[in-house]
C-alpha positions as CSV (number, residue, x, y, z in Angstrom):
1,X,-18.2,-15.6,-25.2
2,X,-19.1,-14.8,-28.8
3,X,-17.9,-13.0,-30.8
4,X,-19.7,-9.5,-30.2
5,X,-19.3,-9.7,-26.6
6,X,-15.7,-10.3,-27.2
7,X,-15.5,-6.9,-29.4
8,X,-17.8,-5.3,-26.7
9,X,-15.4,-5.8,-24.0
10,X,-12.4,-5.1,-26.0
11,X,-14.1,-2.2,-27.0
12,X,-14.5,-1.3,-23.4
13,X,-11.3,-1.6,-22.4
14,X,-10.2,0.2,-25.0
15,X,-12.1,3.2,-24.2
16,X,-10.9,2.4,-20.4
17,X,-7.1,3.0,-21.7
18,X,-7.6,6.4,-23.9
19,X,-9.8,7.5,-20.7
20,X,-6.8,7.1,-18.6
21,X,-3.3,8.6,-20.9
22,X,-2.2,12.0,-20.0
23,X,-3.0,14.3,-22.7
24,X,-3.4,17.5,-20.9
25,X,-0.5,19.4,-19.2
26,X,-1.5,22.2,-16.5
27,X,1.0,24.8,-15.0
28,X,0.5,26.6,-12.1
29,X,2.7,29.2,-10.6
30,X,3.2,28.9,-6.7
31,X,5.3,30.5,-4.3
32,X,9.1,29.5,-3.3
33,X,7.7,27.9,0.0
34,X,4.6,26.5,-2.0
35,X,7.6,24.7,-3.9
36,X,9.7,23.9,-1.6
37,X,6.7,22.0,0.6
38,X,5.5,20.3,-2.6
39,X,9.3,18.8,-2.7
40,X,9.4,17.7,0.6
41,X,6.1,16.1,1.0
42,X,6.6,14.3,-2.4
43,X,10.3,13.4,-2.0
44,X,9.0,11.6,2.3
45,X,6.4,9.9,0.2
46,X,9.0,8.5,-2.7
47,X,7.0,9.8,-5.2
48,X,7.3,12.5,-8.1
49,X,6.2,15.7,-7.6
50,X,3.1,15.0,-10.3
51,X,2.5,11.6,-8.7
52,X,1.8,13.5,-5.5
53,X,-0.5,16.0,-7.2
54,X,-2.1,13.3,-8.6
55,X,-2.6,11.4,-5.8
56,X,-3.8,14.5,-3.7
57,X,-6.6,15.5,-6.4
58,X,-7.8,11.9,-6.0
59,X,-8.5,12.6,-2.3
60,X,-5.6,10.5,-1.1
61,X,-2.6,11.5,1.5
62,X,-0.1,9.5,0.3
63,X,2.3,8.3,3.4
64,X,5.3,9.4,4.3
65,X,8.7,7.1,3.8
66,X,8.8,4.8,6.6
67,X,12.4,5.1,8.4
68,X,14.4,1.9,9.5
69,X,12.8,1.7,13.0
70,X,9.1,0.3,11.6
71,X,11.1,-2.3,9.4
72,X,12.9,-3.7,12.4
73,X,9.3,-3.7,14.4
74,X,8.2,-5.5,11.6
75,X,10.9,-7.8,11.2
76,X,10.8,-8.8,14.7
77,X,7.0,-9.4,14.3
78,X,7.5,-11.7,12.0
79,X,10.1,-13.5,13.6
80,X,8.0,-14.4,16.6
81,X,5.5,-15.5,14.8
82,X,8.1,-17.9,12.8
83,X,9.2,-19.0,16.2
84,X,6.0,-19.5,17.5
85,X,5.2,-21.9,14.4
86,X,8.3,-23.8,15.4
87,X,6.8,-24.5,18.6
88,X,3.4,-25.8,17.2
89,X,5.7,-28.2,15.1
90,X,7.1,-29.7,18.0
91,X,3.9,-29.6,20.0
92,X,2.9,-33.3,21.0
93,X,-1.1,-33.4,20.2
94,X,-2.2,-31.7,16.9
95,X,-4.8,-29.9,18.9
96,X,-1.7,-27.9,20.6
97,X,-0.7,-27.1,17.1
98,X,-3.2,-25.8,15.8
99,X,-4.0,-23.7,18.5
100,X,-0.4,-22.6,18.7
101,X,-0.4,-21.9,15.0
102,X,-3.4,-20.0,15.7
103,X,-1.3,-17.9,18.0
104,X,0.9,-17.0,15.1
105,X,-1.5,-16.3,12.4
106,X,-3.0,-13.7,14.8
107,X,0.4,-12.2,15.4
108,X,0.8,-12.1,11.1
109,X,-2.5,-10.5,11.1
110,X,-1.4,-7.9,13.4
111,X,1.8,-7.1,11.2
112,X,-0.3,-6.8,8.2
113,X,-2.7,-4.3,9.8
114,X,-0.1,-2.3,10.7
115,X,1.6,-2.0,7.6
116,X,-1.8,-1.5,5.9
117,X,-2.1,1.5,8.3
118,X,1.1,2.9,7.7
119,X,1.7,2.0,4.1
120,X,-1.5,2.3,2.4
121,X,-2.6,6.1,1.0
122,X,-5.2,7.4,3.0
123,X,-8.8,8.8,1.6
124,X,-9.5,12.5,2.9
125,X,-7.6,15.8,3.7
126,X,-4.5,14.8,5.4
């Protein structure tokens, strides 16, 4: 790059990071209740109360704190997919491998969609 494009882009970026700091604070008045749901749905979500109006006014639903029971699903997902490359390994022909090892990256797909599903804030009223 030369050197104006370099300044062009800095400048950009720049103008990317001012666009972004908070310089504006907003209070509202709401009603005990109001508050009280605002607390809970931020604090299920692990997030600060601004965080979660933030996240809100940018048309997501951020997701609620996942309890132990999907971490053990998920744990056990990945373990039979671990086993099932352990098989392939041992498999005599390499086309048994790979097809075994197929097996398994299907079952690590299928883990990753689900946490995608459950982990990842969702766009739209919620």
């Amino acid at each position: 790059m030369t050197g104006a494009h370099e300044q062009r882009d800095m400048a950009g970026k720049e103008e990317h990071v001012r666009s972004m700091r908070r310089t504006v604070k907003k209070s509202l008045w709401m009603s005990k209740d109001e508050e009280w749901d605002l607390k809970q749905k931020a604090q299920a979500a692990c997030l600060t109360e601004s965080e979660f109006i933030r996240q809100r006014i940018a048309g997501y639903t951020p997701p609620q704190q996942i309890d132990d029971r999907f971490w053990r699903a998920m744990d056990l997902i990945r373990e039979f997919a671990d086993r099932i490359d352990a098989i392939a390994m041992e498999a005599d022909k390499p086309t048994q491998a790979i097809a075994v090892m197929a097996e398994a990256k299907k079952w690590r797909m299928f883990q990753n969609a689900i946490e995608m599903e459950f982990l990842r804030p969702k766009r739209g009223d919620g």
